[in-house]
N, C-alpha and C positions, 0 to 999 in steps of 0.2 A: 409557510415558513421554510427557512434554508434546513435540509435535512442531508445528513449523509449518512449511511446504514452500512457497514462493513458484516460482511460474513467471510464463512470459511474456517476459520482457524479454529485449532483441535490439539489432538495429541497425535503425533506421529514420530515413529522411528527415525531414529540418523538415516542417511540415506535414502528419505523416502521425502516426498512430495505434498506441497498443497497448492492449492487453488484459493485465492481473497479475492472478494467483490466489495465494491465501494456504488453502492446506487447512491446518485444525489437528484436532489427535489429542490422547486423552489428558487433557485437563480437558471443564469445564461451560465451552464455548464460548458458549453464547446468555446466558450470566451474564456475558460479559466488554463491555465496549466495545473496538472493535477500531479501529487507527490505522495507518498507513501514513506510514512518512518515509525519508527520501534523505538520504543521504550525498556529496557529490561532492569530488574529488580536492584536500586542500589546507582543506577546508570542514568545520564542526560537521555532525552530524549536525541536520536539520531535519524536525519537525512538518509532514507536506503533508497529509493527510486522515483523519477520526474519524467514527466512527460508534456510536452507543449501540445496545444492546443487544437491541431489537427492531429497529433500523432507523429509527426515526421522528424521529430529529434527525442532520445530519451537518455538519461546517464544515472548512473548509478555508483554506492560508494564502493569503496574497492574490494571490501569484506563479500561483497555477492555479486561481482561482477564475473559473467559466466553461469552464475545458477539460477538468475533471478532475472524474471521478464516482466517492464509492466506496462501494458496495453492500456486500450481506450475505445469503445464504443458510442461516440457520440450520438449514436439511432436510440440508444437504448440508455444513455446519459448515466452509462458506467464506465468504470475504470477494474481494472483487474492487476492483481502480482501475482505471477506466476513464481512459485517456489520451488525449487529441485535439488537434491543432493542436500537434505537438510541437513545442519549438525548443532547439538546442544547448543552453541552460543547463538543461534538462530533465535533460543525461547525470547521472547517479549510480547507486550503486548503492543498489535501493530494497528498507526490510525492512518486513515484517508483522513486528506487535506488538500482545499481547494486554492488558488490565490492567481492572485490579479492584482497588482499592484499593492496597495497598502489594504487590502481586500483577503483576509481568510477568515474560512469554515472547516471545522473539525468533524468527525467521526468520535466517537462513543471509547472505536477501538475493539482490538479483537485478539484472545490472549492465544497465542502458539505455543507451543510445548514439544522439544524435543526431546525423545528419550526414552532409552530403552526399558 
């Protein structure tokens, strides 16, 4: 069955860093364009970083553009956000999502916390 599993996220200081992983199982992964978005408490869920399907185009929303990188490993049928310079409106909990035309899979989600 279609799975996607996010890790990584924690608590960390403003200014500080993480690393999310999104493994998925179960479909044609390098067929999909992969995306990443957050939810925070009170808030829509929001669009934060996209990546097409070889890797070779990514964007992201303007709130993390410059802090936030997000990769893709097709050998290993992950996707990655690179997080940096966090700051409190960064907390949400963030999901891997996969899609393909009228085609998406969700992740679980994985709750960030910034703050001193």
């Amino acid at each position: 069955q279609v799975q996607l599993v996010e890790s990584g996220g924690g608590l960390v200081q403003p200014g500080g860093s993480l690393r999310l992983s999104c493994a998925a199982s179960g479909f044609a992964f390098r067929t999909y364009a992969m995306n990443w978005y957050r939810q925070a408490p009170g808030k829509e869920r929001e669009l934060v970083a996209t990546i097409t399907t070889l890797g070779g185009s990514s964007n992201y929303a303007d709130s993390v553009k410059g802090r936030f990188t997000i990769s893709r490993d097709n050998t290993k049928n992950t996707v990655y956000l690179q997080m940096n310079s966090l700051k409190p409106e960064d907390t949400a909990v963030y999901y891997c999502n996969a899609a393909r035309g009228r085609i998406d899979y969700w992740g679980q989600g994985t709750q960030v916390t910034v703050s001193s």
